[in-house]
C-alpha positions as CSV (number, residue, x, y, z in Angstrom):
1,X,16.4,68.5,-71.4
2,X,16.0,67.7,-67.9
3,X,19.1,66.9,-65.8
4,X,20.4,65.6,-62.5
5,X,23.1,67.2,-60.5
6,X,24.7,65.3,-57.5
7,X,27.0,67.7,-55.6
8,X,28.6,68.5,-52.3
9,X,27.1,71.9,-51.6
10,X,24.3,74.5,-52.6
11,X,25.7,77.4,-50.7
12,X,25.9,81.4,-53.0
13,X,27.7,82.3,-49.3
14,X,30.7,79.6,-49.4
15,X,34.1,80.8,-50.1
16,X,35.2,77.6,-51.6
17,X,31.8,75.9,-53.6
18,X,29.8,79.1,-53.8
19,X,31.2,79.1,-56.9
20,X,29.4,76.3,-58.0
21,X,25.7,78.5,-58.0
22,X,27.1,79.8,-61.7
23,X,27.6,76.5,-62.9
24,X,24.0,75.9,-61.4
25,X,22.4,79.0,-63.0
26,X,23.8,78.5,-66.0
27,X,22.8,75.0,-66.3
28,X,19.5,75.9,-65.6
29,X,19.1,78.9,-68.4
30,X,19.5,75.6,-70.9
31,X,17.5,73.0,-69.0
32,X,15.5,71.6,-66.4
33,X,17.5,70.6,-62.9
34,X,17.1,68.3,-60.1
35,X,19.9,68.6,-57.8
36,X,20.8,66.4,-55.0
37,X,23.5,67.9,-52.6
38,X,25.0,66.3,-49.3
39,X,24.3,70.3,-47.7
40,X,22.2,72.8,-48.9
41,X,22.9,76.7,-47.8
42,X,21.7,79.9,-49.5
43,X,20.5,80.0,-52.7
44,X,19.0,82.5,-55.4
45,X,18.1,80.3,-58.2
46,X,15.1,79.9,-60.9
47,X,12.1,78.3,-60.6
48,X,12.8,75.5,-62.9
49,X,15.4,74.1,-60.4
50,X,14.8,71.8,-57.7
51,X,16.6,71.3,-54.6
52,X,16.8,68.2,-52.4
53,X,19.5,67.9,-49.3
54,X,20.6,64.9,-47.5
55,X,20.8,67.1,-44.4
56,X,24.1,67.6,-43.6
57,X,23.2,71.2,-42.5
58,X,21.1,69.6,-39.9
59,X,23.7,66.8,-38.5
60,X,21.9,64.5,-40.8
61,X,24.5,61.2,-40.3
62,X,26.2,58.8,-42.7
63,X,23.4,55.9,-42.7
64,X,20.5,58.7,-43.1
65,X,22.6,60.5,-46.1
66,X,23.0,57.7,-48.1
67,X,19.5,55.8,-47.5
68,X,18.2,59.3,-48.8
69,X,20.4,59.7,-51.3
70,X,19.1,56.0,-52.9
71,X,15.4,56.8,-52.7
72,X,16.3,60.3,-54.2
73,X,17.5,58.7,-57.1
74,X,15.1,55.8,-57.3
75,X,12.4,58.8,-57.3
76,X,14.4,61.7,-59.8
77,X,16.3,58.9,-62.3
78,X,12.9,58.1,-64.2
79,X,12.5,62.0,-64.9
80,X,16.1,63.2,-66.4
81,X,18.4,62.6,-69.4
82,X,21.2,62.5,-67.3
83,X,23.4,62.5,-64.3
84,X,26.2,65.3,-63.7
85,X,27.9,64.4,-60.8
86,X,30.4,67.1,-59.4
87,X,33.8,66.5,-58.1
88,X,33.1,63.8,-56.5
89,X,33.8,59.9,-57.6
90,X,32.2,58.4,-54.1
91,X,28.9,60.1,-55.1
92,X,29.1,57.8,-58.3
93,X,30.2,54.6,-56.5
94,X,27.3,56.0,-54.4
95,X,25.2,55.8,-57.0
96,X,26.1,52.4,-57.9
97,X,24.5,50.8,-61.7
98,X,21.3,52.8,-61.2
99,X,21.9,55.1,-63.9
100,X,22.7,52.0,-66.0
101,X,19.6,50.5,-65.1
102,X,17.6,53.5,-65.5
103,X,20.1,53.9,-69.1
104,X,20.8,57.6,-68.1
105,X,23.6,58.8,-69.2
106,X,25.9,59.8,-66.6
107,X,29.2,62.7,-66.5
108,X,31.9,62.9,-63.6
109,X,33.9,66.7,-63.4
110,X,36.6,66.0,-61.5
111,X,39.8,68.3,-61.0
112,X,42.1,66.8,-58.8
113,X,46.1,65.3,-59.3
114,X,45.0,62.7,-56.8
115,X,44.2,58.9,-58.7
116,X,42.5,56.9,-56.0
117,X,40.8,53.8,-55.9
118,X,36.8,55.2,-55.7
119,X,38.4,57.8,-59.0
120,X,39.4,54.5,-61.3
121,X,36.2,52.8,-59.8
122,X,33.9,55.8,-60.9
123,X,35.3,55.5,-64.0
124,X,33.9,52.8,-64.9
125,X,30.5,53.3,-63.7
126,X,30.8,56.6,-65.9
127,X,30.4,57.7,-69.9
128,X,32.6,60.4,-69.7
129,X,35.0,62.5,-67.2
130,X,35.3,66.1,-68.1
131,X,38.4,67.6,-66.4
132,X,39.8,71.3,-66.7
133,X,43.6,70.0,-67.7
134,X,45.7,66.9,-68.2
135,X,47.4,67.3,-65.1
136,X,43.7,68.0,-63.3
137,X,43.0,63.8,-64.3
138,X,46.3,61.8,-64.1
139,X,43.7,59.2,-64.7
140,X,44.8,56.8,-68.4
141,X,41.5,56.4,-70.0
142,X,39.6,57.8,-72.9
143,X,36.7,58.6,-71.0
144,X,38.4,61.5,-70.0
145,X,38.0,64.9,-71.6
146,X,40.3,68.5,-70.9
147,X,37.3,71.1,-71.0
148,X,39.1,73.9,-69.1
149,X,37.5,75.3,-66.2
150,X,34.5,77.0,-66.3
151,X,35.0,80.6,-65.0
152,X,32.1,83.0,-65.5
153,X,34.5,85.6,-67.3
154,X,32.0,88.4,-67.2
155,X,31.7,88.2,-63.2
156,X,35.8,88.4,-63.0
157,X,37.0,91.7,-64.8
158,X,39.3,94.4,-64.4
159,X,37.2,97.0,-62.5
160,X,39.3,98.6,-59.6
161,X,36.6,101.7,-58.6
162,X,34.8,101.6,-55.8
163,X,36.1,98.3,-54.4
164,X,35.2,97.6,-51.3
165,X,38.4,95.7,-50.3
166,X,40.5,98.7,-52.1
167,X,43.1,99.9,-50.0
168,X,43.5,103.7,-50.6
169,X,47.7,104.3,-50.2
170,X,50.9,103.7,-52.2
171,X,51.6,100.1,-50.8
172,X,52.4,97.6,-53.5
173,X,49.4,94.8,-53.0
174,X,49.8,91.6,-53.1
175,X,46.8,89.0,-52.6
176,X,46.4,85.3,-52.8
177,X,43.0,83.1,-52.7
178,X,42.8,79.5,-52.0
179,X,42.4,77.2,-49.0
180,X,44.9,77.5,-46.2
181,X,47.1,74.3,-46.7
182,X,50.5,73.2,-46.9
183,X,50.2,72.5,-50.3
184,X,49.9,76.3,-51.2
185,X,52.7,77.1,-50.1
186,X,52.3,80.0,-48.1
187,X,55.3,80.2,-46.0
188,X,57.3,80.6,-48.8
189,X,55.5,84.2,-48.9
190,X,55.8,84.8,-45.9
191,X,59.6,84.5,-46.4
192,X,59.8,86.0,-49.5
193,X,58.1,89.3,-47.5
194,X,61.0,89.1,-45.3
195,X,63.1,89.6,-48.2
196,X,61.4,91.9,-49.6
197,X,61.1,94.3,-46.5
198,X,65.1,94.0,-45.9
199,X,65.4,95.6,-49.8
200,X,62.5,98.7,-48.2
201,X,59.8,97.3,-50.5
202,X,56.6,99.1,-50.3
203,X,53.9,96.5,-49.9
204,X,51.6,94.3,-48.2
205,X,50.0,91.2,-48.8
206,X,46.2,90.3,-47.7
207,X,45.6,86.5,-47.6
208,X,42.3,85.0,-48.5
209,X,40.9,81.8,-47.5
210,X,40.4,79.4,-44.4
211,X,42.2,76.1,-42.8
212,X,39.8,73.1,-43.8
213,X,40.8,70.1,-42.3
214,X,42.8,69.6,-39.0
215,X,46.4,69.6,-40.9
216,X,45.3,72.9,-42.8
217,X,44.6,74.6,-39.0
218,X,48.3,73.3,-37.7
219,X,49.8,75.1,-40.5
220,X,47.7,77.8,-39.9
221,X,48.7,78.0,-36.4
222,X,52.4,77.9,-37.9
223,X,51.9,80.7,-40.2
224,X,50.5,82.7,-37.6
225,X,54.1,81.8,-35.6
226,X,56.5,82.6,-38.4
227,X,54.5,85.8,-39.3
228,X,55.0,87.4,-35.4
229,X,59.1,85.8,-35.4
230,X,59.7,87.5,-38.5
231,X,57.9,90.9,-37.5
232,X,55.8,91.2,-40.7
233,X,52.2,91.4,-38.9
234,X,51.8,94.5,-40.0
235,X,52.4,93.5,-43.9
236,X,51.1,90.1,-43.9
237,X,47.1,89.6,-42.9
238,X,44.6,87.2,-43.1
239,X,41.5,88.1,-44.5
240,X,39.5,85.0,-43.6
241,X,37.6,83.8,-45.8
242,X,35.2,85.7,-48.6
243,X,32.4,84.4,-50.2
244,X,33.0,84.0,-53.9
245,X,30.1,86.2,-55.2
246,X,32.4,88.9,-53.3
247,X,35.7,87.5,-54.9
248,X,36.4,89.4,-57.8
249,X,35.9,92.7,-55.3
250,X,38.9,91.3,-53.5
251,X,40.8,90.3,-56.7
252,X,40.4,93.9,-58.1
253,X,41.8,95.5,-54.7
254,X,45.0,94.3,-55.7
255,X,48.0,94.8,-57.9
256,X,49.8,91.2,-57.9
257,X,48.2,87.5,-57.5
258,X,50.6,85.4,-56.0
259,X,50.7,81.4,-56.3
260,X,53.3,78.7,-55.2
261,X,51.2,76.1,-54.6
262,X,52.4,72.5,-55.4
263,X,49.3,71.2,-56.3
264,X,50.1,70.1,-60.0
265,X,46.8,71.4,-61.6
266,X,45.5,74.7,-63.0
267,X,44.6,76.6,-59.6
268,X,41.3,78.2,-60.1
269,X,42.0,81.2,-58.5
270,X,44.8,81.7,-60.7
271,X,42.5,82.1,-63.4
272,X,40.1,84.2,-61.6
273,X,42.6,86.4,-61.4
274,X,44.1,86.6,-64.8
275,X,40.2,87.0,-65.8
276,X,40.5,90.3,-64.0
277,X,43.5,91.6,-65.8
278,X,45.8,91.0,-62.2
279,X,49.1,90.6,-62.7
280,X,50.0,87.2,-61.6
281,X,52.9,85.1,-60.5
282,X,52.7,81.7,-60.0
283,X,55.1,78.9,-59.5
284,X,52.5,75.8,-60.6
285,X,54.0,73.6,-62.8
286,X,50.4,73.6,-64.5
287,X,50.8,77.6,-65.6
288,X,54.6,76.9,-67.4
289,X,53.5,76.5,-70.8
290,X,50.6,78.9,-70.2
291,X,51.5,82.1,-68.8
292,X,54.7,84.5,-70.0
293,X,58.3,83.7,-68.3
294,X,57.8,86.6,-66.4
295,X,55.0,85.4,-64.7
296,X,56.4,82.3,-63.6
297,X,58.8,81.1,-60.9
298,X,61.0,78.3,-59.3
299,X,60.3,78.4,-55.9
300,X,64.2,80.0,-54.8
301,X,62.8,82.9,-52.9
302,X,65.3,85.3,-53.7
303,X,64.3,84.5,-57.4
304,X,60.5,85.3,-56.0
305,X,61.3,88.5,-54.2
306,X,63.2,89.4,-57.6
307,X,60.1,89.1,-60.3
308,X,57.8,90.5,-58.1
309,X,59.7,93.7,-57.8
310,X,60.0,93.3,-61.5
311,X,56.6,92.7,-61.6
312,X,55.7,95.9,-60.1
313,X,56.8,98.2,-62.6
314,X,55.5,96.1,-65.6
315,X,52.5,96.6,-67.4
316,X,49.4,94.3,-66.8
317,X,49.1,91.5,-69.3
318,X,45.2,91.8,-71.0
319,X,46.2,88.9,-72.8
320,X,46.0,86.6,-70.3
321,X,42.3,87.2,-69.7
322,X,41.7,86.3,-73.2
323,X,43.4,82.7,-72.8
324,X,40.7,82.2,-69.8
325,X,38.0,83.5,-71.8
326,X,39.3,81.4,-74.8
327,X,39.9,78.5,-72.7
328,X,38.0,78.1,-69.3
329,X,35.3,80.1,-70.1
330,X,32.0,78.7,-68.1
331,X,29.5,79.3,-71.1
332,X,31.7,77.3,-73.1
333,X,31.7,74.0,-70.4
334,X,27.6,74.2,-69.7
335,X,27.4,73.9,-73.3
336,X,29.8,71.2,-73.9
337,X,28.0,69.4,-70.8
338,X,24.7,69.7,-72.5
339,X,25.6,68.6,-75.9
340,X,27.1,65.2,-73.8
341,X,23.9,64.4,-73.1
342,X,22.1,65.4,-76.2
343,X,24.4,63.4,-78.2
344,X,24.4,59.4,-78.9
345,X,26.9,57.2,-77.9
Protein backbone atom coordinates (compact mmCIF):
# COMPACT_ATOMS: atom_id res chain seq x y z
CA UNK A 1 0.00 0.00 0.00
CA UNK A 2 1.46 3.19 -0.93
CA UNK A 3 -0.30 6.36 0.01
CA UNK A 4 -0.43 10.14 -0.47
CA UNK A 5 -0.85 12.60 2.34
CA UNK A 6 -1.70 16.29 1.56
CA UNK A 7 -1.46 18.38 4.78
CA UNK A 8 -0.85 21.75 6.28
CA UNK A 9 2.17 20.96 8.43
CA UNK A 10 5.03 18.44 9.21
CA UNK A 11 6.18 20.01 12.37
CA UNK A 12 6.88 17.14 15.91
CA UNK A 13 7.51 20.92 17.67
CA UNK A 14 3.88 22.59 16.85
CA UNK A 15 1.53 22.97 19.68
CA UNK A 16 -1.42 22.83 17.44
CA UNK A 17 -0.47 20.12 14.24
CA UNK A 18 2.49 18.44 15.95
CA UNK A 19 -0.03 16.14 16.66
CA UNK A 20 -0.42 15.13 13.37
CA UNK A 21 3.46 13.26 13.36
CA UNK A 22 1.35 10.19 15.17
CA UNK A 23 -1.08 10.02 12.62
CA UNK A 24 2.02 10.15 10.19
CA UNK A 25 4.02 7.38 12.05
CA UNK A 26 1.27 5.37 12.36
CA UNK A 27 0.33 5.51 8.86
CA UNK A 28 3.58 4.73 7.92
CA UNK A 29 4.11 1.32 10.28
CA UNK A 30 1.07 -0.04 7.71
CA UNK A 31 2.28 1.55 4.37
CA UNK A 32 4.37 3.44 2.20
CA UNK A 33 3.87 7.49 2.37
CA UNK A 34 4.34 10.38 0.19
CA UNK A 35 3.37 13.48 1.87
CA UNK A 36 2.90 16.83 0.48
CA UNK A 37 2.60 19.63 3.12
CA UNK A 38 2.22 23.57 2.55
CA UNK A 39 5.32 23.80 5.62
CA UNK A 40 7.53 21.33 6.68
CA UNK A 41 9.32 21.67 10.37
CA UNK A 42 10.96 19.00 12.42
CA UNK A 43 10.48 15.62 11.98
CA UNK A 44 11.60 12.05 13.30
CA UNK A 45 9.97 9.76 10.97
CA UNK A 46 10.88 6.25 9.09
CA UNK A 47 12.61 5.80 6.13
CA UNK A 48 9.72 4.61 4.14
CA UNK A 49 8.23 8.12 4.28
CA UNK A 50 8.83 10.88 1.93
CA UNK A 51 8.63 14.47 2.47
CA UNK A 52 7.98 17.27 -0.09
CA UNK A 53 7.13 21.06 1.02
CA UNK A 54 5.76 23.86 -0.94
CA UNK A 55 7.96 26.12 1.00
CA UNK A 56 6.02 27.98 3.20
CA UNK A 57 8.90 27.78 5.78
CA UNK A 58 10.87 29.71 3.38
CA UNK A 59 8.30 32.62 2.28
CA UNK A 60 7.49 30.41 -0.61
CA UNK A 61 4.26 32.62 -2.04
CA UNK A 62 0.75 31.64 -3.24
CA UNK A 63 1.54 31.27 -7.22
CA UNK A 64 4.92 29.17 -6.32
CA UNK A 65 2.75 26.84 -3.66
CA UNK A 66 0.32 25.85 -5.93
CA UNK A 67 2.37 25.54 -9.31
CA UNK A 68 4.36 23.01 -7.00
CA UNK A 69 1.82 21.50 -5.52
CA UNK A 70 0.37 20.46 -9.37
CA UNK A 71 3.66 19.06 -10.58
CA UNK A 72 3.95 17.18 -7.10
CA UNK A 73 0.97 15.49 -7.81
CA UNK A 74 1.42 15.07 -11.64
CA UNK A 75 4.82 13.28 -10.36
CA UNK A 76 3.53 11.12 -6.92
CA UNK A 77 -0.31 10.24 -8.30
CA UNK A 78 1.03 7.49 -10.72
CA UNK A 79 2.92 5.81 -7.58
CA UNK A 80 -0.03 5.58 -4.71
CA UNK A 81 -3.40 3.88 -4.07
CA UNK A 82 -4.60 6.89 -2.70
CA UNK A 83 -4.95 10.39 -1.54
CA UNK A 84 -5.63 11.34 2.27
CA UNK A 85 -6.03 14.82 2.36
CA UNK A 86 -6.10 16.36 6.03
CA UNK A 87 -8.36 19.02 7.27
CA UNK A 88 -8.37 20.82 4.62
CA UNK A 89 -11.15 20.95 1.57
CA UNK A 90 -9.07 23.83 -0.48
CA UNK A 91 -6.25 21.29 -0.80
CA UNK A 92 -8.86 19.01 -2.61
CA UNK A 93 -10.42 21.79 -4.85
CA UNK A 94 -6.56 22.28 -5.09
CA UNK A 95 -6.23 19.12 -6.36
CA UNK A 96 -8.93 19.47 -8.81
CA UNK A 97 -10.08 15.87 -10.98
CA UNK A 98 -6.47 14.62 -10.89
CA UNK A 99 -7.07 11.87 -8.72
CA UNK A 100 -10.03 11.00 -10.90
CA UNK A 101 -8.02 10.96 -13.83
CA UNK A 102 -5.24 9.15 -12.30
CA UNK A 103 -8.60 6.78 -10.66
CA UNK A 104 -6.95 7.06 -7.08
CA UNK A 105 -9.06 6.96 -4.58
CA UNK A 106 -9.19 9.88 -2.55
CA UNK A 107 -10.36 10.59 1.58
CA UNK A 108 -10.96 14.17 3.19
CA UNK A 109 -10.71 14.25 7.41
CA UNK A 110 -12.25 17.07 8.22
CA UNK A 111 -13.37 18.27 11.89
CA UNK A 112 -14.87 21.46 11.81
CA UNK A 113 -18.88 22.92 12.55
CA UNK A 114 -18.12 25.26 9.75
CA UNK A 115 -20.15 24.19 6.13
CA UNK A 116 -18.52 26.41 3.49
CA UNK A 117 -18.61 26.50 -0.06
CA UNK A 118 -14.78 24.87 -0.89
CA UNK A 119 -16.33 21.94 2.17
CA UNK A 120 -19.61 21.02 -0.19
CA UNK A 121 -17.32 21.58 -3.27
CA UNK A 122 -14.67 18.97 -1.87
CA UNK A 123 -17.24 16.80 -1.38
CA UNK A 124 -17.81 16.04 -4.46
CA UNK A 125 -14.42 15.75 -5.75
CA UNK A 126 -14.15 13.14 -2.79
CA UNK A 127 -15.04 9.17 -2.10
CA UNK A 128 -15.47 9.52 1.36
CA UNK A 129 -15.22 12.28 4.44
CA UNK A 130 -14.12 10.68 7.71
CA UNK A 131 -15.09 13.03 10.59
CA UNK A 132 -14.61 12.50 14.45
CA UNK A 133 -18.58 13.31 15.33
CA UNK A 134 -21.82 14.39 13.72
CA UNK A 135 -21.52 17.75 14.99
CA UNK A 136 -17.59 17.75 13.62
CA UNK A 137 -19.38 17.57 9.69
CA UNK A 138 -22.77 19.43 9.67
CA UNK A 139 -22.28 18.51 6.13
CA UNK A 140 -25.81 16.19 4.62
CA UNK A 141 -24.29 13.59 2.56
CA UNK A 142 -23.42 10.00 2.76
CA UNK A 143 -20.01 10.33 1.99
CA UNK A 144 -19.52 11.30 5.33
CA UNK A 145 -18.34 8.90 8.06
CA UNK A 146 -18.14 9.57 12.32
CA UNK A 147 -14.67 7.68 13.03
CA UNK A 148 -13.91 9.44 16.26
CA UNK A 149 -10.78 11.13 16.73
CA UNK A 150 -7.75 9.54 16.58
CA UNK A 151 -5.90 10.04 19.93
CA UNK A 152 -2.77 7.89 20.57
CA UNK A 153 -4.21 6.61 23.97
CA UNK A 154 -0.92 5.16 25.11
CA UNK A 155 0.99 8.62 24.70
CA UNK A 156 -1.93 10.33 27.00
CA UNK A 157 -2.16 8.39 30.48
CA UNK A 158 -2.50 9.06 34.03
CA UNK A 159 1.18 9.30 35.12
CA UNK A 160 1.60 12.42 37.59
CA UNK A 161 5.58 11.51 38.86
CA UNK A 162 8.06 13.37 37.85
CA UNK A 163 6.23 15.85 35.65
CA UNK A 164 8.00 18.49 34.62
CA UNK A 165 5.06 21.01 34.67
CA UNK A 166 4.09 19.53 38.27
CA UNK A 167 3.56 22.16 40.64
CA UNK A 168 4.70 20.89 44.11
CA UNK A 169 1.95 22.69 46.77
CA UNK A 170 -1.70 22.24 47.95
CA UNK A 171 -3.25 24.62 45.28
CA UNK A 172 -6.17 23.07 43.48
CA UNK A 173 -5.00 22.99 39.58
CA UNK A 174 -6.83 23.79 37.03
CA UNK A 175 -5.50 23.68 33.24
CA UNK A 176 -6.98 24.25 29.84
CA UNK A 177 -5.34 23.52 26.17
CA UNK A 178 -6.51 24.93 23.00
CA UNK A 179 -5.98 27.96 20.87
CA UNK A 180 -6.48 31.39 22.41
CA UNK A 181 -9.88 32.51 20.83
CA UNK A 182 -13.06 33.83 21.58
CA UNK A 183 -14.69 30.81 20.79
CA UNK A 184 -13.11 29.11 23.91
CA UNK A 185 -14.43 30.95 26.07
CA UNK A 186 -11.81 31.91 28.34
CA UNK A 187 -13.12 34.85 30.11
CA UNK A 188 -15.74 33.08 31.44
CA UNK A 189 -12.75 31.50 33.59
CA UNK A 190 -11.29 34.12 34.27
CA UNK A 191 -14.61 35.18 35.99
CA UNK A 192 -15.49 32.11 37.35
CA UNK A 193 -11.71 32.53 39.30
CA UNK A 194 -13.08 35.60 40.59
CA UNK A 195 -15.79 33.78 42.15
CA UNK A 196 -13.95 31.32 43.27
CA UNK A 197 -11.30 33.37 45.15
CA UNK A 198 -14.20 35.53 46.97
CA UNK A 199 -15.44 31.83 48.50
CA UNK A 200 -11.10 31.37 49.62
CA UNK A 201 -10.70 28.63 47.00
CA UNK A 202 -7.31 27.23 46.90
CA UNK A 203 -6.23 27.11 43.34
CA UNK A 204 -4.72 28.28 40.22
CA UNK A 205 -5.18 27.84 36.79
CA UNK A 206 -2.23 27.51 34.02
CA UNK A 207 -3.54 28.28 30.44
CA UNK A 208 -2.06 26.58 27.51
CA UNK A 209 -2.05 27.65 23.99
CA UNK A 210 -1.37 30.83 21.73
CA UNK A 211 -3.59 33.71 19.80
CA UNK A 212 -3.53 32.53 16.02
CA UNK A 213 -5.04 35.03 13.96
CA UNK A 214 -5.32 38.86 14.53
CA UNK A 215 -8.94 38.44 16.40
CA UNK A 216 -7.38 35.57 18.66
CA UNK A 217 -4.38 38.39 19.74
CA UNK A 218 -7.24 41.21 20.59
CA UNK A 219 -8.81 38.87 22.83
CA UNK A 220 -5.68 37.96 24.12
CA UNK A 221 -4.81 41.44 24.79
CA UNK A 222 -8.35 41.59 26.56
CA UNK A 223 -7.73 38.63 28.74
CA UNK A 224 -4.58 39.98 29.79
CA UNK A 225 -6.86 43.35 30.77
CA UNK A 226 -9.52 41.56 32.77
CA UNK A 227 -6.95 39.28 34.51
CA UNK A 228 -4.82 42.56 36.08
CA UNK A 229 -8.71 44.53 36.84
CA UNK A 230 -9.80 41.64 38.66
CA UNK A 231 -6.37 41.05 40.56
CA UNK A 232 -6.10 37.31 39.75
CA UNK A 233 -2.42 37.52 38.03
CA UNK A 234 -1.15 35.67 40.52
CA UNK A 235 -3.86 32.62 39.95
CA UNK A 236 -4.45 32.87 36.42
CA UNK A 237 -1.12 32.37 33.92
CA UNK A 238 -0.36 31.72 30.56
CA UNK A 239 1.79 29.17 29.66
CA UNK A 240 2.23 29.91 26.05
CA UNK A 241 2.17 27.51 23.99
CA UNK A 242 3.64 23.63 24.42
CA UNK A 243 4.47 21.39 21.82
CA UNK A 244 2.24 18.46 21.76
CA UNK A 245 4.89 15.61 22.23
CA UNK A 246 5.22 17.58 25.67
CA UNK A 247 1.31 17.78 26.16
CA UNK A 248 0.32 15.00 28.20
CA UNK A 249 3.41 16.22 30.78
CA UNK A 250 1.22 19.35 31.08
CA UNK A 251 -2.07 17.47 31.20
CA UNK A 252 -0.72 15.21 34.11
CA UNK A 253 0.44 18.46 36.27
CA UNK A 254 -3.04 19.08 36.85
CA UNK A 255 -6.14 18.09 38.83
CA UNK A 256 -9.10 19.57 36.67
CA UNK A 257 -9.46 20.26 32.68
CA UNK A 258 -11.55 22.95 32.09
CA UNK A 259 -13.69 23.60 28.74
CA UNK A 260 -16.36 26.23 27.72
CA UNK A 261 -15.68 26.59 24.46
CA UNK A 262 -18.66 27.17 21.97
CA UNK A 263 -17.29 25.43 19.29
CA UNK A 264 -20.07 22.64 18.74
CA UNK A 265 -17.65 19.73 18.18
CA UNK A 266 -15.74 17.21 20.30
CA UNK A 267 -12.64 19.40 21.46
CA UNK A 268 -9.59 17.37 21.18
CA UNK A 269 -8.07 18.40 24.09
CA UNK A 270 -10.95 17.42 25.94
CA UNK A 271 -10.19 14.04 25.13
CA UNK A 272 -6.62 14.18 25.67
CA UNK A 273 -7.35 14.86 28.79
CA UNK A 274 -9.97 12.30 29.76
CA UNK A 275 -7.26 9.82 28.13
CA UNK A 276 -5.16 10.87 31.06
CA UNK A 277 -7.65 10.04 33.73
CA UNK A 278 -8.12 14.27 34.40
CA UNK A 279 -11.01 15.18 35.75
CA UNK A 280 -12.82 17.27 33.34
CA UNK A 281 -15.47 19.85 33.06
CA UNK A 282 -16.73 21.00 29.98
CA UNK A 283 -19.58 22.98 28.84
CA UNK A 284 -19.50 21.70 24.84
CA UNK A 285 -22.66 20.80 23.72
CA UNK A 286 -20.68 17.96 21.94
CA UNK A 287 -19.62 16.19 25.49
CA UNK A 288 -23.68 16.18 26.88
CA UNK A 289 -24.49 12.80 26.01
CA UNK A 290 -20.88 11.70 26.57
CA UNK A 291 -19.46 12.54 29.76
CA UNK A 292 -21.37 12.20 33.43
CA UNK A 293 -23.78 15.25 34.58
CA UNK A 294 -21.13 16.11 36.88
CA UNK A 295 -18.78 16.86 34.38
CA UNK A 296 -20.83 19.11 32.47
CA UNK A 297 -22.06 22.64 32.67
CA UNK A 298 -24.30 25.59 31.39
CA UNK A 299 -22.19 28.36 31.14
CA UNK A 300 -23.98 30.46 34.49
CA UNK A 301 -20.69 30.98 36.21
CA UNK A 302 -21.95 30.63 39.59
CA UNK A 303 -23.09 27.14 38.36
CA UNK A 304 -19.19 26.73 37.09
CA UNK A 305 -17.57 27.95 40.24
CA UNK A 306 -20.09 25.41 41.99
CA UNK A 307 -19.14 21.85 40.16
CA UNK A 308 -15.71 22.65 40.19
CA UNK A 309 -15.53 22.84 43.88
CA UNK A 310 -17.63 19.77 43.77
CA UNK A 311 -15.23 18.55 41.47
CA UNK A 312 -12.47 18.82 43.73
CA UNK A 313 -13.39 16.48 46.26
CA UNK A 314 -14.65 13.72 43.77
CA UNK A 315 -12.97 10.88 42.67
CA UNK A 316 -11.37 10.74 39.14
CA UNK A 317 -13.56 9.07 36.53
CA UNK A 318 -11.11 5.98 34.81
CA UNK A 319 -14.08 5.46 32.81
CA UNK A 320 -13.82 8.13 30.76
CA UNK A 321 -10.52 7.14 29.35
CA UNK A 322 -12.01 3.89 28.25
CA UNK A 323 -14.80 5.80 26.08
CA UNK A 324 -11.57 7.56 24.22
CA UNK A 325 -9.87 4.42 23.94
CA UNK A 326 -13.07 2.73 22.86
CA UNK A 327 -14.07 5.48 20.66
CA UNK A 328 -11.17 7.92 19.32
CA UNK A 329 -8.63 5.68 19.63
CA UNK A 330 -5.86 6.57 16.75
CA UNK A 331 -4.93 2.77 15.95
CA UNK A 332 -8.41 2.26 15.41
CA UNK A 333 -8.81 5.47 12.58
CA UNK A 334 -5.26 4.48 10.61
CA UNK A 335 -6.78 1.25 10.25
CA UNK A 336 -10.13 2.21 9.23
CA UNK A 337 -8.22 4.75 6.75
CA UNK A 338 -6.30 1.89 5.28
CA UNK A 339 -9.02 -0.55 4.81
CA UNK A 340 -10.88 2.65 2.69
CA UNK A 341 -8.39 2.28 0.35
CA UNK A 342 -7.97 -1.44 0.23
CA UNK A 343 -11.54 -1.88 -0.25
CA UNK A 344 -13.70 -1.57 -3.68
CA UNK A 345 -16.22 0.75 -4.32
Amino acid sequence: MKLLIITQKVDINDDNLGFFHDWLKKFASLADINIVANYVGKYELPGNVKIYSLSKENGAGKIIKILKYQWLLLKLLPKVDGVFFHMCPEYVLGAGLLPKVFEKKTLLWYAHKSVSWKLKLAEKLVNKIFTPSKESCRLDSKKVEITGHGIDVESFKGQKSKVKFKIQNSKFKIITVGRIAETKNLHLLIETAEILKSKDFNFNIKIAGAPILESDKIYFEKLENLIQEKKLDEIIEFVGPIPNKDIAEFYQSGDLFVNLSDTGSIDKAVLEAMACGLKILTSNEAFKNIVPEENFTDKNLENVAKKIIYLKESASNFSLRGYVAKNHNLDNLIIKTIQHFKKDE
